[in-house]
N, C-alpha and C positions, 0 to 999 in steps of 0.2 A: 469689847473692841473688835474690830471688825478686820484687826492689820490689811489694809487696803492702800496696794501700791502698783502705779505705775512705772514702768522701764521707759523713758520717752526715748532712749534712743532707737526701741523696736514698734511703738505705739503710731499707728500712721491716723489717727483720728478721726476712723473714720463712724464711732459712735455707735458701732453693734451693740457696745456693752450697754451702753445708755438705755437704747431703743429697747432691745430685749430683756431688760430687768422689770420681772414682772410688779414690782413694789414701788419701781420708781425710785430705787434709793440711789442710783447713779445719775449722773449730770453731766453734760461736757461742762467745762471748767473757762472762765474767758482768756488760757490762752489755750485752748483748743483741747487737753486734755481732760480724761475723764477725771471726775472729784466724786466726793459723796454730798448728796445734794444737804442743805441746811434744814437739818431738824429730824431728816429721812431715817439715819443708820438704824433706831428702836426697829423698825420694819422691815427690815434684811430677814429673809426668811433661810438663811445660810443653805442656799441651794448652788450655791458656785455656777451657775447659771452662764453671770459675766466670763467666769474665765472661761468655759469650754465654747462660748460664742468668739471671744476675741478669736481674730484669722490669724493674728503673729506673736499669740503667747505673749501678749506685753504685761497683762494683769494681775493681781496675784492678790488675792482676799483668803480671810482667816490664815494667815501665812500658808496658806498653798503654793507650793514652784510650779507652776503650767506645764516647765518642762518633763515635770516627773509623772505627767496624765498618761493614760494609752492615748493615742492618738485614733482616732476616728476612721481607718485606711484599710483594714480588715473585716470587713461587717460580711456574714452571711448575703447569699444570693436570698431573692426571693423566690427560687426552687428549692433551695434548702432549709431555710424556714418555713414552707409548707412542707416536704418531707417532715421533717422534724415534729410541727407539730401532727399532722397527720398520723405518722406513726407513732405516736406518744400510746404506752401502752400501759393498763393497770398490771403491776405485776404482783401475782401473790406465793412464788415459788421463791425463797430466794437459799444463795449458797451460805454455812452455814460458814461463815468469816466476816471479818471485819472490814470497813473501809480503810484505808491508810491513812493516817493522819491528816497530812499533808493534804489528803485530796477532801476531805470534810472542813479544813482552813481554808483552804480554796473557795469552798464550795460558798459559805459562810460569808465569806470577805465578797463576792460576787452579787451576794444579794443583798447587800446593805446599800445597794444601789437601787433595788426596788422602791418607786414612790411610795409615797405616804400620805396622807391629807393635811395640807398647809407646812408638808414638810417635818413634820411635827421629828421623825425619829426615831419613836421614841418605840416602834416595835422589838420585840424580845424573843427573844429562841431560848426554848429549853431542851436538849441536846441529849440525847444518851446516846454515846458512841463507842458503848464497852460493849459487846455482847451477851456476859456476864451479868452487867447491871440490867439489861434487857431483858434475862430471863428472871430474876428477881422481881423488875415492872410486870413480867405477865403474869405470875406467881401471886403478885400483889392485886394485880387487878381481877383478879377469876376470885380471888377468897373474899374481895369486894361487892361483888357480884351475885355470890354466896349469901353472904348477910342481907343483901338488899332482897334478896329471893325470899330466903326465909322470914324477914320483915313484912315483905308484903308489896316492898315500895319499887318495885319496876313495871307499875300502873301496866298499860297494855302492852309493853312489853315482855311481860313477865313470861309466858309460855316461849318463846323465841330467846331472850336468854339462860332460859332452863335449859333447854338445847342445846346449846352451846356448852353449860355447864356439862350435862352427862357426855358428851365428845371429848372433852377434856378429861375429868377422870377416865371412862373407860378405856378411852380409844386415844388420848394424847395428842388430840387435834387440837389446835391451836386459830380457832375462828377471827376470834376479834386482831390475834397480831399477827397470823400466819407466818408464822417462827422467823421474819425479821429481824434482823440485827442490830436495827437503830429507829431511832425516832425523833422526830423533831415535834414542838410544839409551840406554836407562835401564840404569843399572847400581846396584849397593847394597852394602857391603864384607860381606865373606864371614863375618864375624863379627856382623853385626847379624841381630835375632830371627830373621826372617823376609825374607831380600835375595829372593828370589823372586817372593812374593808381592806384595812391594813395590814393584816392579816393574814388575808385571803390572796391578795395581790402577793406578799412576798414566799407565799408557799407556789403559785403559780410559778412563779422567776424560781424558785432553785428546783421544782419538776423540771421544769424544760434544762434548765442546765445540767442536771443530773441525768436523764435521758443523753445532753449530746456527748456526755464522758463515758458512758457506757453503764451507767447507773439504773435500779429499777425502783420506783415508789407507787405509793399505794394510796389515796386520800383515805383515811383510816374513821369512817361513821361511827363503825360500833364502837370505838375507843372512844371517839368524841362524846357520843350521847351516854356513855359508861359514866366521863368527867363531867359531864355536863348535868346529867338527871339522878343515875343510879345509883353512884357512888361521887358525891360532888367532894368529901374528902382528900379525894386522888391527886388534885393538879397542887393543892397545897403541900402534898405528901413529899410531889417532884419537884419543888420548888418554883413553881409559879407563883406569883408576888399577889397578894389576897387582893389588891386593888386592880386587878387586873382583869380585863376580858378574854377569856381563851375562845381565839378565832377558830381553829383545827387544831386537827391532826394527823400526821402524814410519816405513815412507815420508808422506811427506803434500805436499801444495799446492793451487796452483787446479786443480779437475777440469776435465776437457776431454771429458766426456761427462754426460748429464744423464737422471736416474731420475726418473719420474711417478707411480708406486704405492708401494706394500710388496708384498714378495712374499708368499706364502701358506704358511707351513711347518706340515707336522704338531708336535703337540703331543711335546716329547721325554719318554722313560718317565720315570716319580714315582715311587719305593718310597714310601707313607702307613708312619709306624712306630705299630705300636702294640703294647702289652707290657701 
């Protein structure tokens, strides 16, 4: 059920919802207000679409109140969204604490707004946000690493995280997590449109969010190609769901080093199409 109701005493008809529903499941109604068109509702892609386009909050689908939205009157400059990105920095120092709760619920709840492919969902974060449990993961994943060395199986990788391993015992370097205190893990089951991309897009949205609270992260390779090639045991370990695709991996917490500029990069090449 799709609970889809209109307020007509605030509804001025003027048919945004209609127009802009990308499915077509909305109709104006013959006397003027919106309806759910006849046979449509299977094809609601529950994207609440309608209600953030209505101008006067009249609509309200999957029982959403309109009035309880943020409202759209706050948005960054576009000077500040290129700062922002611009200075977006990989950070690999970070301070040895935790984030606050509060601000990792935050953080969480903000990106479940990142799209999806046909909306689907159905992406998944797997979360360590103890420090504690963090040092266990890196604990876990170097004796992983281990095994796979002395097996044989880190194909051309193998001289490179050999290395990695002797910095670790002798010298207590910390390569693949660089002593971070948390990790996030997007994954997206192997059957939905697009698990890759989905993925990849909601690690994007909580970087930049986490950058503009004062947060440092890291897109974490060696961790991914560890879960991915070397040690594929690992993301079942963490509880990643066996049908799943793991899109990344992205360390994050308080940085423990501090950036003053943007750096200056050339412009990367543009194919112009024209036919």
């Amino acid at each position: 059920m799709l609970e889809f109701s209109i307020d007509q005493n605030r509804c001025v008809q003027c048919g945004e919802c209609a127009t802009g529903c990308p499915m077509r499941v909305i109709a104006m109604g013959e006397e003027g207000f919106p309806v759910i068109a006849n046979g449509r509702e299977k094809f609601c892609l529950r994207c609440q679409h309608c209600l953030a386009i209505c101008p006067v909050a009249a609509l309200s689908i999957l029982g959403r109140n309109p009035d309880d939205s943020l409202p759209l009157d706050n948005l960054p400059t576009d000077a500040q969204m290129e700062q922002l990105i611009r200075g977006r920095r990989t950070v690999r120092r970070y301070k040895k604490e935790a984030v606050e709760p509060e601000v990792l619920d935050r953080l969480l709840n903000v990106i479940s707004s990142a799209p999806t492919g046909k909306n689907n969902m159905q992406t998944h974060f797997t979360v360590v946000d103890d420090p504690a449990v963090m040092d266990k993961v890196r604990n876990a994943c170097m004796e992983a690493i281990r095994k796979a060395v002395a097996a044989g199986r880190t194909r051309e990788r193998g001289a490179e995280f050999e290395a990695f391993l002797k910095l670790w015992d002798e010298r207590g370097i910390d390569v693949i997590f660089r002593g971070a205190p948390h990790m996030i893990m997007a994954s997206s089951p192997k059957s939905s449109p697009t698990p890759q991309a989905d993925c990849l897009i909601s690690l994007s949205y909580f970087e930049l969010f986490a950058n503009s609270i004062g947060l440092g992260t890291l897109w974490d390779g060696f961790a991914f190609w560890v879960m991915k090639g070397i040690a594929p045991e690992l993301p079942g370990l963490l509880g990643i769901p066996d049908d799943h695709e793991l899109g990344y991996v992205m360390l994050f917490g308080k940085p423990d080093e501090t950036y003053h500029r943007c750096i200056q990069r050339d412009t990367l090449p543009v194919h112009r199409v024209s036919l």
